[in-house]
C-alpha positions as CSV (number, residue, x, y, z in Angstrom):
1,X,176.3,77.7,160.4
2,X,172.5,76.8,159.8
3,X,172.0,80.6,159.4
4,X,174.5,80.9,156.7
5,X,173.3,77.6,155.1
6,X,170.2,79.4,155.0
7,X,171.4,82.6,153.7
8,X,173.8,80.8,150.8
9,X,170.7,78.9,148.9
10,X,168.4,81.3,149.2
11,X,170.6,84.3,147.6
12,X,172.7,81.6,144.9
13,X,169.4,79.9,144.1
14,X,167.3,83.4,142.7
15,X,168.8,82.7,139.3
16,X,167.2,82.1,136.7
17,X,167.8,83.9,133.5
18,X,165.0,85.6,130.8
19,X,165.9,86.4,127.3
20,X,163.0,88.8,126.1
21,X,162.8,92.2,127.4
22,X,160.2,93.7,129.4
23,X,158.3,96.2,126.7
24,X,156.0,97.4,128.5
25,X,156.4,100.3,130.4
26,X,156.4,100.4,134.5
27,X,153.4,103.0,134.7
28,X,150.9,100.5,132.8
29,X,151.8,97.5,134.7
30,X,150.9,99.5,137.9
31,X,147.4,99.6,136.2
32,X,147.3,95.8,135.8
33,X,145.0,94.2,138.4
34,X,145.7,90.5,138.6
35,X,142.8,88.1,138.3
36,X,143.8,84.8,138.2
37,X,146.8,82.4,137.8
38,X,146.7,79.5,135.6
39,X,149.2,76.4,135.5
40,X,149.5,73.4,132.9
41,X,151.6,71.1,131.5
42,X,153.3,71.1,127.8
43,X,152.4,68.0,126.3
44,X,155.4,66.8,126.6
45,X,156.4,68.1,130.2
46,X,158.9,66.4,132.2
47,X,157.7,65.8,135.8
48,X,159.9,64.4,138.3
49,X,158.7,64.6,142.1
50,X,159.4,61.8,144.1
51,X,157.8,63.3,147.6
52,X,154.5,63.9,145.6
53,X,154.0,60.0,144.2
54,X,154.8,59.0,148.0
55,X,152.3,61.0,149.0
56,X,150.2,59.7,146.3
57,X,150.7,55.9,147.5
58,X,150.4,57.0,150.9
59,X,146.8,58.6,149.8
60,X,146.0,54.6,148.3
61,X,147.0,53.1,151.8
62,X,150.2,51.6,149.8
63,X,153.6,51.4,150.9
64,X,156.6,54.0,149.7
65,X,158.3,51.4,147.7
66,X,155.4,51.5,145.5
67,X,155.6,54.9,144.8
68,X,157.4,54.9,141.5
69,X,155.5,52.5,139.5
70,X,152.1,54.2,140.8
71,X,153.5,57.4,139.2
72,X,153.4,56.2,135.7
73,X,149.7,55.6,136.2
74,X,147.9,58.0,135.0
75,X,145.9,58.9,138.2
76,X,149.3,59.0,139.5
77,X,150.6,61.5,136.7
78,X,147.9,63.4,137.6
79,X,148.0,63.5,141.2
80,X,151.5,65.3,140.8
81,X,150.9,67.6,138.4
82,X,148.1,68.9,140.3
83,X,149.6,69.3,143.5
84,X,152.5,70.6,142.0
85,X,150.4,72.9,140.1
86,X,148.5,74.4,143.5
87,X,152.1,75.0,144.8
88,X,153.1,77.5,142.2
89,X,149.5,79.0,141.6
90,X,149.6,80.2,145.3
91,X,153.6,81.7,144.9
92,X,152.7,83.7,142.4
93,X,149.5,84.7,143.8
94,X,150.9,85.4,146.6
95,X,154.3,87.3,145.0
96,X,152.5,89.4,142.5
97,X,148.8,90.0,143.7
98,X,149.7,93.0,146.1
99,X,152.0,94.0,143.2
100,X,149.3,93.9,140.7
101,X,146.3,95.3,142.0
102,X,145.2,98.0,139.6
103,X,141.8,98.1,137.4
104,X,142.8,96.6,134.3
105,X,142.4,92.5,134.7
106,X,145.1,90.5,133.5
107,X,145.7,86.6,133.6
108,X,148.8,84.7,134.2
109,X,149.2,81.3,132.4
110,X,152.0,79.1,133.1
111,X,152.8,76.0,130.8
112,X,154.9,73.6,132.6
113,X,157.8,72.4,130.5
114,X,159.9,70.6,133.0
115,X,159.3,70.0,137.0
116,X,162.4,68.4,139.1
117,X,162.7,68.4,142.9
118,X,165.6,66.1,143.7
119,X,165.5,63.8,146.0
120,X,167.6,63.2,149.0
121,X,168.9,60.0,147.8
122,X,170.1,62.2,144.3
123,X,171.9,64.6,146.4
124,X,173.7,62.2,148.5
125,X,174.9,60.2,145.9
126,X,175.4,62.2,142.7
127,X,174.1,66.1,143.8
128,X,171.2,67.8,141.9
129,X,168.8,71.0,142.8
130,X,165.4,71.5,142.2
131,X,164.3,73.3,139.1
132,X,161.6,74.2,137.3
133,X,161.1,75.7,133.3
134,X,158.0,77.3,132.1
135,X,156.2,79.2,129.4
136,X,154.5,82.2,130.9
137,X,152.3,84.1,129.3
138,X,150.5,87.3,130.7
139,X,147.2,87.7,129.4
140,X,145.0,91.0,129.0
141,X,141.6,90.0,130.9
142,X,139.3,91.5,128.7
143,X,140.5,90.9,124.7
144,X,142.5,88.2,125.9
145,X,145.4,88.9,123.8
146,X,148.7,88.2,125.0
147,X,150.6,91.3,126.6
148,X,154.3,89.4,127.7
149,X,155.2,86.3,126.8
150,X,158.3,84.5,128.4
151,X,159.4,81.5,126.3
152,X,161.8,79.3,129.1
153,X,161.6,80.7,132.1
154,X,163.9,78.3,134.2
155,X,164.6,78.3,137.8
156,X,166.9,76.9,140.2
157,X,166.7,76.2,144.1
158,X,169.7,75.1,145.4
159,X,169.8,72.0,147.5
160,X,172.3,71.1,150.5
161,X,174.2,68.4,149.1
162,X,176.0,65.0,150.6
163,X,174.7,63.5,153.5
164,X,175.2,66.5,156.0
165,X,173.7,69.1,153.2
166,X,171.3,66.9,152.6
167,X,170.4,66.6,156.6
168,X,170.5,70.1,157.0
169,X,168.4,70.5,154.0
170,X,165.4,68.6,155.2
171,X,166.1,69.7,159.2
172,X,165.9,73.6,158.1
173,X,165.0,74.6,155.0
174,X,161.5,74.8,153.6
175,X,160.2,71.8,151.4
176,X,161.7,72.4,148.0
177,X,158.5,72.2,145.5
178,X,157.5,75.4,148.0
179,X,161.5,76.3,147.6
180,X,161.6,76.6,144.2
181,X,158.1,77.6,143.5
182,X,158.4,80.9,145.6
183,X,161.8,81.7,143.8
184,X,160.0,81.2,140.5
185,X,157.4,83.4,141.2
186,X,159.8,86.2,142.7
187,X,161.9,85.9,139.8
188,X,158.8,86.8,137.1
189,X,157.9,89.1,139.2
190,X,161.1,91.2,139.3
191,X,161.3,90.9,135.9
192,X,157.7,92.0,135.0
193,X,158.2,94.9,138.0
194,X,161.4,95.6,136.3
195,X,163.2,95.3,139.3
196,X,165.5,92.6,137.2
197,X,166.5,93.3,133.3
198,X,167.8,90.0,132.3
């Protein structure tokens, strides 16, 4: 049962759909070499991560039920956005870089229009999954002109819901900012691989 648990998010939660097609051809993006991956926030990005301000309260000594009004601070704010930041930096390093290793140098930057990782409390009570939507832009390394740009890239990871899903959830499955960051990153990258049309 925990396999298939397993099995069902990860295949129902690779969704995630683009709107703009994929002009360039497959033979030049095997010549693209990928230098370096940059995440930020829209100005007016939604950020919700409840794991990352406990952490953040944990890092001041302070208790848990803190956590929420030390996230509105702005050392807070920026606490999350950073580690959250790291997190899908390295899954798309790590999903695209032995894709991408050709001579021509190309840059990724990702803008960050909304971040949420649901909590357990939210899935027991109400359900929810985590999610994340993003302007991507890849980037020509050298004139710095914009080769592909994805508007609203969103993407889902599904979360066990209830209290048993939720159990299992936590028990078995990996942390959900790394969840849903590793199925962004695979689903740009089938989509600039043109593994994926739409």
């Amino acid at each position: 049962m925990i396999r298939l648990l397993s099995l069902a998010l990860i295949v129902l939660s690779l969704g995630g759909c683009i709107s703009v097609s994929n002009t360039i051809p497959a033979d030049e993006i095997a010549s693209f070499g990928l230098k370096s991956v940059q995440v930020g926030y829209d100005q007016s990005a939604a950020i919700w991560w409840g794991d990352a301000e406990r952490a953040y309260a944990a890092s001041k000594g302070l208790p848990a039920i803190q956590s929420d009004e030390l996230g509105k601070t702005e050392e807070g704010r920026a606490y999350v956005r950073e580690a959250a930041a790291r997190k899908i930096a390295t899954a798309l390093e790590r999903t695209l870089k032995p894709e991408l290793s050709g001579s021509r140098p190309v840059t990724l930057r990702v803008t960050i229009k909304n971040l949420m990782i649901s909590s357990a409390i939210q899935r027991v009570l109400v359900g929810g999954d985590h999610r994340i939507t993003a302007h991507v832009d890849l980037i020509d390394g050298k004139s710095g002109k914009i080769l592909l740009a994805v508007p609203d890239l969103t993407v889902n990871a599904l979360a066990g819901q209830g209290i048993g899903g939720a159990l299992l959830d936590q028990a078995f499955m990996p942390d959900p900012i790394d969840r849903v960051s590793s199925n962004f990153a695979q689903r740009y990258a089938d989509w600039l691989l043109h593994k994926q049309q739409s």
